[in-house]
C-alpha angles and dihedrals in degrees: 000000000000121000122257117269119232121177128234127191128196127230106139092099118115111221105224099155093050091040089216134076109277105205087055099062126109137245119166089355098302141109116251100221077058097045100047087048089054087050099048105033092071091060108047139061091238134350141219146176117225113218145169122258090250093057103051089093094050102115097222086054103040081066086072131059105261133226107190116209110258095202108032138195091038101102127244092335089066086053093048088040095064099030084073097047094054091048104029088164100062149068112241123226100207130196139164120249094230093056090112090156094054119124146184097256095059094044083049090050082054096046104045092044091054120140111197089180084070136063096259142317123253138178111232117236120258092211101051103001088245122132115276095230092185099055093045144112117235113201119206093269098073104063093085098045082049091060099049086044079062104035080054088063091252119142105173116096090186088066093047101052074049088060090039142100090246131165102223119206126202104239099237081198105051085191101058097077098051112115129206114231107153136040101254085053095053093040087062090039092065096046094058084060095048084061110060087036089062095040095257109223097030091097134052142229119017109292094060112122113274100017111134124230138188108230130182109221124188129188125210132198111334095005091061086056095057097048087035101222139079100243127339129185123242143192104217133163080200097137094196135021090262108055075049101057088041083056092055089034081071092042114035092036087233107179108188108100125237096259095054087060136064122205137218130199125196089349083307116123091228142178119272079235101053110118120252132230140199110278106017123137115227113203112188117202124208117210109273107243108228137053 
């Protein structure tokens, strides 16, 4: 008889290339952290979030039953690690907080494919054929392999599923596992969502709702500050510069409003309202202080 399977899901991660807790953006008007627990609480007997000690008192996360990291500071082994020493008695569904691609039907491919006989099940990953560690199910009988693998000074629970008796599955949806770590990533992320939202490919020309564009945006004075950087390219389904500016308001963490910028487009002064195209470049001004 297989052991019962229970879900985990990480969020003890920091961040630190997006700069922004993951798990709290947004797609389709709803949280991550949200999104990825609606998808995993139907398919497993209990769930859980793993977190760091510092984070059981985060609001978003106190909503959810909590697995605290027993060995902290050592990255998504020390989440499924202790995941499996709170629950001895269960399989772990494991994924990763930034899948927001993710979808049922993967996690039903997983979980239909399981093999409790083995150490855990895993998809491989369509970009290197390794196993997918964060979209994976641990049995029992990993938890003290995964202690030695630590004890051994050894963090990457990719290498040690390599080194692993693992069932690997072929992803039927190459895009599920892709996860979102910067900005820019998240910035074309949403859009994508966006477009299916607004019904991509029912309108014409660019501006129709849902249509993605590359833009080259570039930040002067205080505002470069805030970004901090110069220019960056994004993929965006931002239709004006304003519901663009809105869309790096959220991730850069720019303060300045709207009506205390002016905005350029293509090395035009323009209106917040004027229609963007593929390829423009939005340069958004700041006030110069001084008189």
């Amino acid at each position: 008889m297989s052991a019962p399977l229970y879900g985990l899901l990480l969020t003890g991660g920091r961040s630190r290339r997006m700069q922004r807790d993951k798990l709290a953006l947004e797609y389709g008007g709803q949280p991550q952290l949200a999104r990825a627990m609606a998808l995993l609480e139907p398919l497993v007997e209990r769930s859980f979030i793993s977190v760091r000690a510092d984070q059981r008192d985060d609001p978003q996360r106190a909503a959810f039953p909590c697995i605290t990291d027993v060995l902290p500071e050592i990255g998504p082994i020390g989440g499924i690690h202790a995941a499996l020493c709170a629950h001895a008695e269960a399989a772990w569904l494991v994924l990763a907080g930034d899948l927001p691609f993710l979808n049922a039907a993967t996690l039903q491919q997983l979980i239909a494919a399981r093999a409790p006989q083995r150490l855990a099940t895993a998809f491989r990953s369509s970009h290197d054929g390794k196993p997918e560690p964060l979209c994976a199910i641990f049995e029992p009988a990993s938890r003290d392999l995964i202690e030695a693998w630590i004890a051994a000074g050894q963090r990457c629970p990719r290498d040690f599923l390599a080194h692993s008796d693992v069932e690997l599955l072929e992803l039927r949806d190459a895009r599920a596992l892709d996860n979102v770590n910067t900005a820019a990533e998240y910035l074309q992320a949403r859009g994508e969502f966006t477009e299916r939202g607004a019904g991509a490919g029912n309108g014409a020309g660019p501006t129709s709702p849902g249509a993605r564009r590359r833009l080259n945006i570039q930040y002067f004075a205080l505002l470069r500050e805030q970004a901090g950087r110069r220019e960056e390219t994004v993929t965006s389904a931002a239709v004006d510069a304003r519901a663009l500016y809105a869309e790096l308001s959220a991730v850069r963490g720019l303060k300045l409003r709207p009506e205390q910028l002016r905005v350029a487009i293509n090395e035009s002064f323009a209106d917040w309202s004027q229609p963007l195209s593929e390829g423009d470049t939005v340069v958004f001004l700041p006030p110069v202080a001084g008189g």
